[in-house]
PyMOL commands that place a pseudoatom at each C-alpha (Angstrom):
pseudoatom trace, name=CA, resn=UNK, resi=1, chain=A, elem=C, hetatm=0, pos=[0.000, 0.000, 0.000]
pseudoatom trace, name=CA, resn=UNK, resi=2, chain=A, elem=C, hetatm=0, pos=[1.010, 3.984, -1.033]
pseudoatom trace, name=CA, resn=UNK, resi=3, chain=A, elem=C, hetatm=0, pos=[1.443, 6.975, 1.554]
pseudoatom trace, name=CA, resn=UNK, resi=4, chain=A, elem=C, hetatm=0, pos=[2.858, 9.343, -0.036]
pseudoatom trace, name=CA, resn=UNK, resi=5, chain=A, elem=C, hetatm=0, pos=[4.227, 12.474, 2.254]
pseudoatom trace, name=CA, resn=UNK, resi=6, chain=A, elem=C, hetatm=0, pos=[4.913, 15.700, 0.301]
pseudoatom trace, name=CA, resn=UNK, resi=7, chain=A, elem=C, hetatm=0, pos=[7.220, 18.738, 1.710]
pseudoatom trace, name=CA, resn=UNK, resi=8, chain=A, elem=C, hetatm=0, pos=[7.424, 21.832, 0.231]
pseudoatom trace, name=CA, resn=UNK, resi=9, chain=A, elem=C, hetatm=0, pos=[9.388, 25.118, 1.185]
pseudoatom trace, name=CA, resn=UNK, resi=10, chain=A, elem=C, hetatm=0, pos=[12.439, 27.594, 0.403]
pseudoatom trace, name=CA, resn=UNK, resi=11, chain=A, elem=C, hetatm=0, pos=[15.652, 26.638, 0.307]
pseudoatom trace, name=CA, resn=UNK, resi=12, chain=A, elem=C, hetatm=0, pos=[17.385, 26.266, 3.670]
pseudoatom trace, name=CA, resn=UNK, resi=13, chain=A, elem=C, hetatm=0, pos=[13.514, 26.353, 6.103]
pseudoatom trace, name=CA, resn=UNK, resi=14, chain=A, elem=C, hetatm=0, pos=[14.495, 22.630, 7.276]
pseudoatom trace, name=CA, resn=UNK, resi=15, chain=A, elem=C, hetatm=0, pos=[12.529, 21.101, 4.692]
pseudoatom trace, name=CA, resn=UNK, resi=16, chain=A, elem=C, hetatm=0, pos=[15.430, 18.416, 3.678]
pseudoatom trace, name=CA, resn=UNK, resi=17, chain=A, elem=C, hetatm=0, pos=[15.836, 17.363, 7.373]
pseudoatom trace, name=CA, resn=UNK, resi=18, chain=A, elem=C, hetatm=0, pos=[12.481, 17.333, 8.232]
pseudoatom trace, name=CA, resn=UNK, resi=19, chain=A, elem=C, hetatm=0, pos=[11.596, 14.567, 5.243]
pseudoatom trace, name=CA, resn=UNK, resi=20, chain=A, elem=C, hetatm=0, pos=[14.512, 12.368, 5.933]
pseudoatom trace, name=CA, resn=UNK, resi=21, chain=A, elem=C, hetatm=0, pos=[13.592, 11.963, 9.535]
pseudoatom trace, name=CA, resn=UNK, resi=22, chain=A, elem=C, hetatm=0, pos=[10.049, 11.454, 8.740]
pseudoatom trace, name=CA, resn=UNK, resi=23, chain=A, elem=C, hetatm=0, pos=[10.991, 9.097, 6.280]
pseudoatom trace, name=CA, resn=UNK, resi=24, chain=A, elem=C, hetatm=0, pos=[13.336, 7.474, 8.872]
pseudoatom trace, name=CA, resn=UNK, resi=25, chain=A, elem=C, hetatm=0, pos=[10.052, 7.651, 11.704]
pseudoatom trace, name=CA, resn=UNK, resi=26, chain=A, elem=C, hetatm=0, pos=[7.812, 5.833, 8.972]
pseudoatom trace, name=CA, resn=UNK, resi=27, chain=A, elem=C, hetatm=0, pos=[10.439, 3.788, 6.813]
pseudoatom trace, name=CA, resn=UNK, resi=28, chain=A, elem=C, hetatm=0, pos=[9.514, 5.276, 4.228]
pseudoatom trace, name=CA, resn=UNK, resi=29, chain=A, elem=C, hetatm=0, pos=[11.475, 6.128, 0.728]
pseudoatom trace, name=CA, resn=UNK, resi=30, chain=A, elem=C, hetatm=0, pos=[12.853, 9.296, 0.635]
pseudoatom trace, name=CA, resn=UNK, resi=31, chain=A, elem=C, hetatm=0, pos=[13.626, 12.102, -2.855]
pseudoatom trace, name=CA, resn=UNK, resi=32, chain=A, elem=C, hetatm=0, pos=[15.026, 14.872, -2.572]
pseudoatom trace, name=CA, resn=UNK, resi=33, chain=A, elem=C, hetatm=0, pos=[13.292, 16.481, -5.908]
pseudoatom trace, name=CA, resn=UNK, resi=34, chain=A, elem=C, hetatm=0, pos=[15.760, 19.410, -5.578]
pseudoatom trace, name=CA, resn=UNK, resi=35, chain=A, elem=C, hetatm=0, pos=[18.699, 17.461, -6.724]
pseudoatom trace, name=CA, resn=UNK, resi=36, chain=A, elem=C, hetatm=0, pos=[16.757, 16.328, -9.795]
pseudoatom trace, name=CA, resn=UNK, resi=37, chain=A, elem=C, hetatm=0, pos=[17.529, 19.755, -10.345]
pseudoatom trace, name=CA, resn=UNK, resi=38, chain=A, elem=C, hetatm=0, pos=[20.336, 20.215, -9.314]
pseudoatom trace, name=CA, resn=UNK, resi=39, chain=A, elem=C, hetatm=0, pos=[21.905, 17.611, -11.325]
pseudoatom trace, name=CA, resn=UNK, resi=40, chain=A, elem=C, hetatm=0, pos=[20.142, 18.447, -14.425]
pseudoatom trace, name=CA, resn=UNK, resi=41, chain=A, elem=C, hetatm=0, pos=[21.429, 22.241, -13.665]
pseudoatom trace, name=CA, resn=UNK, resi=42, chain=A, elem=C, hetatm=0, pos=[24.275, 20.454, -13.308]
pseudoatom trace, name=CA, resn=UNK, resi=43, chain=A, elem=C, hetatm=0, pos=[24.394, 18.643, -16.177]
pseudoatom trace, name=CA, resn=UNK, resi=44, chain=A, elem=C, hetatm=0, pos=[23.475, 21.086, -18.819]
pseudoatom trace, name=CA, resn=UNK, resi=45, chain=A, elem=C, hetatm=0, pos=[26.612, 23.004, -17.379]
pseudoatom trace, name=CA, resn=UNK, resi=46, chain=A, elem=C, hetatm=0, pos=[28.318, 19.809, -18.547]
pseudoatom trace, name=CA, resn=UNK, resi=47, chain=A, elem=C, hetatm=0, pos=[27.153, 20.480, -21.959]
pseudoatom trace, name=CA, resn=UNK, resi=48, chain=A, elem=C, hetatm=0, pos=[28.198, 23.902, -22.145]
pseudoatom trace, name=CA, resn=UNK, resi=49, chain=A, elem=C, hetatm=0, pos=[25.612, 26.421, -21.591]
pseudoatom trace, name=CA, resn=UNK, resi=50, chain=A, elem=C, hetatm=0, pos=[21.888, 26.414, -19.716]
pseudoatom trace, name=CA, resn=UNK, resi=51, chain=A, elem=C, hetatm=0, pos=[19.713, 26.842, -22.224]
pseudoatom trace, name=CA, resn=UNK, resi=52, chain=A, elem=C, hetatm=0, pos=[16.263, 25.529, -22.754]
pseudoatom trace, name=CA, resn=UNK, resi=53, chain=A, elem=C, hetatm=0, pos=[18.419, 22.955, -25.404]
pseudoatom trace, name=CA, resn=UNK, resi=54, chain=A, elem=C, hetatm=0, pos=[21.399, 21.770, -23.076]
pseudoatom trace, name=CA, resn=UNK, resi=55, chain=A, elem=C, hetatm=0, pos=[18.957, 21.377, -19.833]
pseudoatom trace, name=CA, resn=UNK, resi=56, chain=A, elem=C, hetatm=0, pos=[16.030, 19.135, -21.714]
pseudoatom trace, name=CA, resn=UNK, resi=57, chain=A, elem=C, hetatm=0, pos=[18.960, 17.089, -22.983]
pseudoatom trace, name=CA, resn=UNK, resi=58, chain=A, elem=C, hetatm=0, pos=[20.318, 16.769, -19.412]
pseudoatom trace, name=CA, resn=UNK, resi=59, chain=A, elem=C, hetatm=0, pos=[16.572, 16.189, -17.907]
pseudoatom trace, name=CA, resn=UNK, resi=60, chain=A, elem=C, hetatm=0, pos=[16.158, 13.278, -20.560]
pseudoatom trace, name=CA, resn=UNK, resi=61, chain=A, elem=C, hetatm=0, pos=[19.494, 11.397, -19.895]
pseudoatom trace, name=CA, resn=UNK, resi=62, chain=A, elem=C, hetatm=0, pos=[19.267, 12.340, -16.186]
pseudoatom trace, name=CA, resn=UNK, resi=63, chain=A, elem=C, hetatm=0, pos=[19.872, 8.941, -14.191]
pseudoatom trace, name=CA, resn=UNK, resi=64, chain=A, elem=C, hetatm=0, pos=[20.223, 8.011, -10.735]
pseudoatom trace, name=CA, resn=UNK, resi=65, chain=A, elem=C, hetatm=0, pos=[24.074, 7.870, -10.241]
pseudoatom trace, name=CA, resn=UNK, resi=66, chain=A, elem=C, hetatm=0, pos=[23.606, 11.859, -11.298]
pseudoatom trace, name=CA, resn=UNK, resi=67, chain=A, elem=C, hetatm=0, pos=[21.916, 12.229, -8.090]
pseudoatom trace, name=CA, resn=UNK, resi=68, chain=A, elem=C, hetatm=0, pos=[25.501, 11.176, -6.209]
pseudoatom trace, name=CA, resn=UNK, resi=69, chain=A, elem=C, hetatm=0, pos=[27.669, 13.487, -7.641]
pseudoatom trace, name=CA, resn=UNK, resi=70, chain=A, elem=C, hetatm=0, pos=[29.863, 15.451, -4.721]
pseudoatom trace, name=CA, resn=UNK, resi=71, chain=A, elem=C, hetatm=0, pos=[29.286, 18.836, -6.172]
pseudoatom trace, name=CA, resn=UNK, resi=72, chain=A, elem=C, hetatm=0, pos=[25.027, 19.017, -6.114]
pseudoatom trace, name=CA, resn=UNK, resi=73, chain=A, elem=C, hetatm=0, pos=[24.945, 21.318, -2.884]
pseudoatom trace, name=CA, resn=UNK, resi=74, chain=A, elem=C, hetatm=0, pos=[27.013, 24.218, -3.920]
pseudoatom trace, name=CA, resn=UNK, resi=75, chain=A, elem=C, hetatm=0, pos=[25.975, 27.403, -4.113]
pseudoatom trace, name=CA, resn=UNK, resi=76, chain=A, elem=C, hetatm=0, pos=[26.418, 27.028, -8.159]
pseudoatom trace, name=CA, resn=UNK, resi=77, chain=A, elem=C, hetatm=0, pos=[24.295, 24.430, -8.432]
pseudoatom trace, name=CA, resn=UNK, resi=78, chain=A, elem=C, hetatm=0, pos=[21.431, 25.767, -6.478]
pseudoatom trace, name=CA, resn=UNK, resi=79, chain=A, elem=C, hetatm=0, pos=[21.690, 28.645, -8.701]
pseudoatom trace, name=CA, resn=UNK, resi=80, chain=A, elem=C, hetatm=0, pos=[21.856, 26.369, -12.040]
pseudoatom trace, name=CA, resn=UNK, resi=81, chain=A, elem=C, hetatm=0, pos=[19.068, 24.527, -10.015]
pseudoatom trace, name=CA, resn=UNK, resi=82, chain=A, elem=C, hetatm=0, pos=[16.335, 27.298, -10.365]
pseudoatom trace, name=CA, resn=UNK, resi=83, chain=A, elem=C, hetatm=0, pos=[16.533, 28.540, -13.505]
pseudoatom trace, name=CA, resn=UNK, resi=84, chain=A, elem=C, hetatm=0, pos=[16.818, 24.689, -15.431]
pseudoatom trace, name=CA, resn=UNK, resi=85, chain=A, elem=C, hetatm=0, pos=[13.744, 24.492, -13.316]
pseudoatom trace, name=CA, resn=UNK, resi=86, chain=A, elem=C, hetatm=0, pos=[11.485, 27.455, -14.294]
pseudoatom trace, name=CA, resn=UNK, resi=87, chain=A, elem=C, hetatm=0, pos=[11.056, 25.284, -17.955]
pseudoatom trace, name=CA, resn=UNK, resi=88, chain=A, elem=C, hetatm=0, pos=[8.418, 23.860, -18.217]
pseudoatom trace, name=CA, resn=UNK, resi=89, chain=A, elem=C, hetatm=0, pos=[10.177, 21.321, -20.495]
pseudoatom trace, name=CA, resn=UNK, resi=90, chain=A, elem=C, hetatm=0, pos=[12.676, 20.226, -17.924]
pseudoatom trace, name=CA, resn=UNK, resi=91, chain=A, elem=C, hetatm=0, pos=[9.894, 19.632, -15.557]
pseudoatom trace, name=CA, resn=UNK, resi=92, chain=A, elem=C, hetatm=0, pos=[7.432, 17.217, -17.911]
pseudoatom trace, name=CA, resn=UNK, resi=93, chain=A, elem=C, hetatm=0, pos=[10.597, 15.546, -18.212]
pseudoatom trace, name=CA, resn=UNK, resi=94, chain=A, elem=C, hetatm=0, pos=[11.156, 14.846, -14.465]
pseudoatom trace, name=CA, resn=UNK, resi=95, chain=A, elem=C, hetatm=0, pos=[7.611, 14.574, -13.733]
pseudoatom trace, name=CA, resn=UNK, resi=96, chain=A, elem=C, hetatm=0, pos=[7.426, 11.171, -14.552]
pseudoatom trace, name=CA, resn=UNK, resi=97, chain=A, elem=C, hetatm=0, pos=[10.588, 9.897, -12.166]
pseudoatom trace, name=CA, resn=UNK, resi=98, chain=A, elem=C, hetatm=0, pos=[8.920, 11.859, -9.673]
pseudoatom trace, name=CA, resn=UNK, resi=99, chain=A, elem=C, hetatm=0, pos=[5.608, 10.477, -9.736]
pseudoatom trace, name=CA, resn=UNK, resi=100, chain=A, elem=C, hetatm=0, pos=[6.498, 6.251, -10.054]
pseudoatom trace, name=CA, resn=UNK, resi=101, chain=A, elem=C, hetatm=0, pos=[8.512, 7.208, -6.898]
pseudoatom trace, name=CA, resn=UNK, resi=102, chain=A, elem=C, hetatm=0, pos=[5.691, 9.145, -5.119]
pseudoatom trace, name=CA, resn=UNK, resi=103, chain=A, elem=C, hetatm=0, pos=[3.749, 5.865, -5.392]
pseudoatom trace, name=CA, resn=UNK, resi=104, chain=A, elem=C, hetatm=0, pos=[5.894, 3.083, -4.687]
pseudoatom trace, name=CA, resn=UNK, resi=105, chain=A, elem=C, hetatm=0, pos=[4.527, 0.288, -2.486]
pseudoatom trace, name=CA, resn=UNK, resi=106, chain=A, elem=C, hetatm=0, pos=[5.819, 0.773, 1.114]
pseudoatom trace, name=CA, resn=UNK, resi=107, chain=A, elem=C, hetatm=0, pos=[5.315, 4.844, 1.229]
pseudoatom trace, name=CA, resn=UNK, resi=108, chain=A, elem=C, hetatm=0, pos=[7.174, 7.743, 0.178]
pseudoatom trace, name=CA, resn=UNK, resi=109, chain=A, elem=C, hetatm=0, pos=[8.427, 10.954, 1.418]
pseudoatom trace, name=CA, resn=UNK, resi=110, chain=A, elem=C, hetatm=0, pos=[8.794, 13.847, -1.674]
pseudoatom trace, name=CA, resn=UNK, resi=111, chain=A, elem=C, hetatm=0, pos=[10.244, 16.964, -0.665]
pseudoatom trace, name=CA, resn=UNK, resi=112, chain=A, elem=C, hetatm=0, pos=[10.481, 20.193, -3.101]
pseudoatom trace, name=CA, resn=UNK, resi=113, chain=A, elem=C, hetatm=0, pos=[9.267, 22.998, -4.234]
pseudoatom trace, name=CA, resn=UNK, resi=114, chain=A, elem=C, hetatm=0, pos=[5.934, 22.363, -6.332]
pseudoatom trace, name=CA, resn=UNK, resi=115, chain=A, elem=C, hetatm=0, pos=[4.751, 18.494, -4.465]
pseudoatom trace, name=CA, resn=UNK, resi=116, chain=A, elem=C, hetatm=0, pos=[2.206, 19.301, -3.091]
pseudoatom trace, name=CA, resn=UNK, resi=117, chain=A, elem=C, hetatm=0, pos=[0.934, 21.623, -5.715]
pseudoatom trace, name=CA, resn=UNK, resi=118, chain=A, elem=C, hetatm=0, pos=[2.088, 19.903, -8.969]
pseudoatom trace, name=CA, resn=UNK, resi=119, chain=A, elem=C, hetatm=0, pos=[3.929, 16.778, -8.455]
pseudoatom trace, name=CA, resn=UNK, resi=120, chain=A, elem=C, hetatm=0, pos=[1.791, 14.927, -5.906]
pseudoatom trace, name=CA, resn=UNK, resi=121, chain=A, elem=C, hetatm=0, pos=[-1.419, 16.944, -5.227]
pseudoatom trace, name=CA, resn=UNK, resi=122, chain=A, elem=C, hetatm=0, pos=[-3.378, 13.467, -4.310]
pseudoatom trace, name=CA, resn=UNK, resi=123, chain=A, elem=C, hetatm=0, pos=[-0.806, 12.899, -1.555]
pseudoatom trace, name=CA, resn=UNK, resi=124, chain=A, elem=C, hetatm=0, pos=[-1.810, 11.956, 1.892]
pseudoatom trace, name=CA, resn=UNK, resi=125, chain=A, elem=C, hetatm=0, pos=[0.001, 14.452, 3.940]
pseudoatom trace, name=CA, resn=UNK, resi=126, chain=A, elem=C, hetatm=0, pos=[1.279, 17.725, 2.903]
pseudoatom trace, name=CA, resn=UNK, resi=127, chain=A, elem=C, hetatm=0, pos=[3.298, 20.219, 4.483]
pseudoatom trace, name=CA, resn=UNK, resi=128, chain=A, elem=C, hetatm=0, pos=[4.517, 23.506, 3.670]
pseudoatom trace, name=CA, resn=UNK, resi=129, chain=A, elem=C, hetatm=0, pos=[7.995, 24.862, 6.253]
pseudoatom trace, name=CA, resn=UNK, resi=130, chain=A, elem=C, hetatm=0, pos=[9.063, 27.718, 5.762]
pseudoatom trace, name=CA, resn=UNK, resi=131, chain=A, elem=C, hetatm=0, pos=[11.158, 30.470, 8.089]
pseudoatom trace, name=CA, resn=UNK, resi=132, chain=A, elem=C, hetatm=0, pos=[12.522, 33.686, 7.717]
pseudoatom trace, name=CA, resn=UNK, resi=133, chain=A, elem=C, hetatm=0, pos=[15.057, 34.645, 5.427]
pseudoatom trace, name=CA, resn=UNK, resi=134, chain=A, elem=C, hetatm=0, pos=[17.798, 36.058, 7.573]
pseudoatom trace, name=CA, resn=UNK, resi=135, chain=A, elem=C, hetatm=0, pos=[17.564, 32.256, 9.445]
pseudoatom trace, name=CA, resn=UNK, resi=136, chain=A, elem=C, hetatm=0, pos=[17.349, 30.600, 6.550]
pseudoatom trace, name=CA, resn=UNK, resi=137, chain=A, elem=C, hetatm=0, pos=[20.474, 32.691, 5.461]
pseudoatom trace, name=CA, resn=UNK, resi=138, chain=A, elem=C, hetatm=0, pos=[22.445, 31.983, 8.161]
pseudoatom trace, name=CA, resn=UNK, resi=139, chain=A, elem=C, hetatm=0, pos=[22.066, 28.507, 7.873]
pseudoatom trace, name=CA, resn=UNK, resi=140, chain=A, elem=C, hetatm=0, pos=[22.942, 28.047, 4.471]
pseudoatom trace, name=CA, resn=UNK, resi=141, chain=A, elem=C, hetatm=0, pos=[26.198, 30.201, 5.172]
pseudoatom trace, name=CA, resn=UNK, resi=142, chain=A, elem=C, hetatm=0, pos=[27.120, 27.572, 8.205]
pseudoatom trace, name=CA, resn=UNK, resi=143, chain=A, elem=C, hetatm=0, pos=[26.649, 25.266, 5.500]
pseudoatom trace, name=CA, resn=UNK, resi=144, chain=A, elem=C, hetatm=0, pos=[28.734, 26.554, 2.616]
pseudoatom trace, name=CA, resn=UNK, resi=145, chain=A, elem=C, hetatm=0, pos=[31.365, 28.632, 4.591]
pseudoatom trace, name=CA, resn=UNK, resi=146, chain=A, elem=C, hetatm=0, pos=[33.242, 24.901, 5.375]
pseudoatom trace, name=CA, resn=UNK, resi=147, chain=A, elem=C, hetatm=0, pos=[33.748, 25.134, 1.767]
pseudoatom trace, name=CA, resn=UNK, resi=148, chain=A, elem=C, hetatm=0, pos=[33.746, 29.127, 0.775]
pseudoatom trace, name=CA, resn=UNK, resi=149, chain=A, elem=C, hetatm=0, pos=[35.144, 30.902, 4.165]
pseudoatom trace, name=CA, resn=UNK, resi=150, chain=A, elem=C, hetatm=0, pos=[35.542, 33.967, 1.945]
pseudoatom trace, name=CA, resn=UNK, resi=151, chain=A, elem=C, hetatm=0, pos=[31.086, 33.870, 1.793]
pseudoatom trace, name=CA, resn=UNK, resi=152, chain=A, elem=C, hetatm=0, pos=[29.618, 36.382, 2.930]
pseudoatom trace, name=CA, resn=UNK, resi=153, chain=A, elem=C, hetatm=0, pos=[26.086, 36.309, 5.194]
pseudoatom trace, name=CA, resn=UNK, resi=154, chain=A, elem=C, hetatm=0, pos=[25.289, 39.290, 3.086]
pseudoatom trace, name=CA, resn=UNK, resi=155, chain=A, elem=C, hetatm=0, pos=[25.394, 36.991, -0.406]
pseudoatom trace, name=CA, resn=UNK, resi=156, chain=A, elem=C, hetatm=0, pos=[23.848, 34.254, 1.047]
pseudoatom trace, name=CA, resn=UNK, resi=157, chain=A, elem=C, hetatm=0, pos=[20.817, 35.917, 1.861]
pseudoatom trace, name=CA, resn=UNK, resi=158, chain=A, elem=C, hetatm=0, pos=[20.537, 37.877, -1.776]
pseudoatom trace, name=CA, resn=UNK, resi=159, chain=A, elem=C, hetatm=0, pos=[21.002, 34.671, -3.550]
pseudoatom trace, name=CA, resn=UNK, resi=160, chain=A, elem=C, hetatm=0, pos=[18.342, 33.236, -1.191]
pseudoatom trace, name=CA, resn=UNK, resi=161, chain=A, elem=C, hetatm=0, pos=[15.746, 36.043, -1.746]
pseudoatom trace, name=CA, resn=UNK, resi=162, chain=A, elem=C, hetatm=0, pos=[16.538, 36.003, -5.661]
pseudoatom trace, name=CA, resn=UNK, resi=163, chain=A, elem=C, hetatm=0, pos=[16.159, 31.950, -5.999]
pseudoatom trace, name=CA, resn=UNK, resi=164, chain=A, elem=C, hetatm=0, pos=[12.889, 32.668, -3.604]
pseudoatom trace, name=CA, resn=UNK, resi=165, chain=A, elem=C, hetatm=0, pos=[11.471, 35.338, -6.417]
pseudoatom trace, name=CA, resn=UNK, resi=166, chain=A, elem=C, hetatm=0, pos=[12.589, 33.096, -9.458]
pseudoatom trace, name=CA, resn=UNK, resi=167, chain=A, elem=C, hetatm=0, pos=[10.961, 30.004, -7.610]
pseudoatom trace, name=CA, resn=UNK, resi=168, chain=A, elem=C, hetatm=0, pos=[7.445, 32.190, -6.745]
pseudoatom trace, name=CA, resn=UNK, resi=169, chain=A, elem=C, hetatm=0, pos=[7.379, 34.049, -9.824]
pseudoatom trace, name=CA, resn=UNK, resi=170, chain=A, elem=C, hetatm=0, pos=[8.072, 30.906, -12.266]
pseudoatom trace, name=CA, resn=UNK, resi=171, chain=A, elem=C, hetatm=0, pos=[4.819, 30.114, -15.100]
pseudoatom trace, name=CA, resn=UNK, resi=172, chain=A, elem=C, hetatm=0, pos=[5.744, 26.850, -14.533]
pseudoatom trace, name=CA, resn=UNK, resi=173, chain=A, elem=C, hetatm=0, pos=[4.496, 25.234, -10.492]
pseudoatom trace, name=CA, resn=UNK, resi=174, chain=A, elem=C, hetatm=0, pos=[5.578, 28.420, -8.726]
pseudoatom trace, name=CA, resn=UNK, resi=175, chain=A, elem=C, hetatm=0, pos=[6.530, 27.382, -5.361]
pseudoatom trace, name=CA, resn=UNK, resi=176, chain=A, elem=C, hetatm=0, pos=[3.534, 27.975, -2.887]
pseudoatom trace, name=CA, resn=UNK, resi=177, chain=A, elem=C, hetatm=0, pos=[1.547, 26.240, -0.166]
pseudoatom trace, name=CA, resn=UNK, resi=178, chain=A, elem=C, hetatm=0, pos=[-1.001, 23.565, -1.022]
pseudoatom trace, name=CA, resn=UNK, resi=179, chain=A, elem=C, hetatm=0, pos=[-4.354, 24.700, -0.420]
pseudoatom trace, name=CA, resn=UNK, resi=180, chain=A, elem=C, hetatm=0, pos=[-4.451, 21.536, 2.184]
pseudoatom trace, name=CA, resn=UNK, resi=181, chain=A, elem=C, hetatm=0, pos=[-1.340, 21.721, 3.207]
pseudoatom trace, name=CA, resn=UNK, resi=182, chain=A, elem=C, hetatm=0, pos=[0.093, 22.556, 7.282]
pseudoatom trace, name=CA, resn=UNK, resi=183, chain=A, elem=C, hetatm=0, pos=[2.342, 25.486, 7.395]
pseudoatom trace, name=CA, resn=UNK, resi=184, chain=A, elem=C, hetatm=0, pos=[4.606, 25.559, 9.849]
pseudoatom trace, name=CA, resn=UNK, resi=185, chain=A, elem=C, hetatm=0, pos=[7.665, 28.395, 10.339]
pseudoatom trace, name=CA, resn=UNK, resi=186, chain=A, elem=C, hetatm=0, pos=[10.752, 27.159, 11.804]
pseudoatom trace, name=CA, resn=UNK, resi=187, chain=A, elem=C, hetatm=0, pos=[12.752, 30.546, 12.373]
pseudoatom trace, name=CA, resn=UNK, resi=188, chain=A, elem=C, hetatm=0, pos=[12.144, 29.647, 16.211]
pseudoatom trace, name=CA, resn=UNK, resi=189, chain=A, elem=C, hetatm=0, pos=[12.196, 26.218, 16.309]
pseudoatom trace, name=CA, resn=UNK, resi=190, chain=A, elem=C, hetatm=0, pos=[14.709, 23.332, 17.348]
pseudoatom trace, name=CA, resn=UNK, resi=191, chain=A, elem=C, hetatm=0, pos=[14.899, 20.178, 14.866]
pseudoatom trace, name=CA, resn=UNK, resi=192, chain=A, elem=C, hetatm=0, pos=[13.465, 18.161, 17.314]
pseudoatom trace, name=CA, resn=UNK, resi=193, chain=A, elem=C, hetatm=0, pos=[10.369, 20.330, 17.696]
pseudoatom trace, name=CA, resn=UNK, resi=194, chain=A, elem=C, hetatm=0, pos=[10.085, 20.311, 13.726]
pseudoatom trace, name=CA, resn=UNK, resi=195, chain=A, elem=C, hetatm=0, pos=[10.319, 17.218, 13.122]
pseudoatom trace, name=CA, resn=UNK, resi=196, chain=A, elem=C, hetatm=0, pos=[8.179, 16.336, 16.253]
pseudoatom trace, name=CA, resn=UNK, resi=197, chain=A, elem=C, hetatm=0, pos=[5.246, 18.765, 14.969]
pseudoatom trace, name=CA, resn=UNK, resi=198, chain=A, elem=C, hetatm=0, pos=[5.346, 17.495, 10.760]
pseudoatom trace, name=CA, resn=UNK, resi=199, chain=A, elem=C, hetatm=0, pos=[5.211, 13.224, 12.606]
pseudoatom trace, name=CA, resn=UNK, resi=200, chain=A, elem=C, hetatm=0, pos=[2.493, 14.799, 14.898]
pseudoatom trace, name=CA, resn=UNK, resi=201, chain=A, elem=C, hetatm=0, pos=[0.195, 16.196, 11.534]
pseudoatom trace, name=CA, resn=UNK, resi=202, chain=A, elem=C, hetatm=0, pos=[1.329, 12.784, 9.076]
pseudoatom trace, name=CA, resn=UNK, resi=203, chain=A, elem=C, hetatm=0, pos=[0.279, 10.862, 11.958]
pseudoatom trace, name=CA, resn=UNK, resi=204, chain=A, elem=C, hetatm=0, pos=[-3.137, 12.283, 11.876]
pseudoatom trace, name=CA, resn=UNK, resi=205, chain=A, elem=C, hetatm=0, pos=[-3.606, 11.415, 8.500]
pseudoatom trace, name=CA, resn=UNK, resi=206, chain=A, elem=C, hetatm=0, pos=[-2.724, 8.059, 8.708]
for i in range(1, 206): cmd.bond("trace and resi %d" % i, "trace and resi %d" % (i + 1))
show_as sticks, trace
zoom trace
């Protein structure tokens, strides 16, 4: 039997940590849809350029040992990331992955931009984090200054709020709640308490 569990928010609300502990509460399978996207942003680089052309190509001929590659959670590639992903091309070409996986046998946890919206609107339990942007900028600099100690907070928060604007603004699944979905903001909370509060609501539906 299906359960399908789909997470939406911005980059860096807790979204990603939330999902694999709620896939680790339920067993459940857990995608990370954003590094679809990443490595098809990733990919098209490959190819020389990201256009519409280089990113369909990369979208088509995407397959899973693309998902492993070390360099999918730079800064680069979060930026490559959201604009492969405002076409709609590149996304009929991923929606298929996306959905097989959202219904395997055994459950599945989704967690993106556009699930609960787009990808999975028939899923069981949706939930929409989100929290402000100068938290969710100063957690993706703890993140990426290991890496870039020359970062500044500063850049990490106006690539944040411009990848938030592309992501909203997009024609194609603009990143917003479901209409049934539970927001929750996590400026204030631990991870505990997050992931406590999204088992508490899945539970519910269950």
């Amino acid at each position: 039997m299906s359960f399908t569990i789909a997470i939406d928010g911005p980059a860096a609300a807790g979204k990603g940590t939330i999902a694999k502990a709620v896939s680790a509460h339920f067993g459940f399978a857990h995608l990370d849809t954003g590094l679809l996207y990443r490595a098809t942003g990733a990919r098209a680089l490959s190819f020389g350029a990201l256009d519409l052309a280089a990113a369909e190509r990369a979208a088509r001929t995407l397959t899973e040992d693309d998902l492993e590659r070390d360099d999918l959670r730079t800064a680069d590639a979060g930026q490559a990331a959201s604009v492969v992903a405002a076409m709609p091309a590149v996304r009929a070409a991923l929606l298929d992955w996306q959905h097989a996986f959202a219904r395997r046998a055994g459950g599945a946890v989704l967690d993106g931009r556009d699930i609960g919206t787009v990808v999975c609107p028939e899923a069981e339990a949706k939930l929409f984090v989100t929290a402000s942007d100068e938290e969710r900028a100063k957690r993706r600099h703890a993140e990426l200054v290991r890496t870039r100690p020359d970062l500044s907070l500063e850049d990490v928060l106006e690539d944040l709020r411009e990848r938030d604007r592309r992501d909203a603004s997009r024609d194609a699944a603009p990143m917003r709640p479901a209409d049934d979905a539970v927001v929750f903001d996590t400026t204030h909370m631990s991870i505990e308490d997050a992931v406590a509060q999204a088992i508490h609501h899945i539970e519910a539906q269950r």
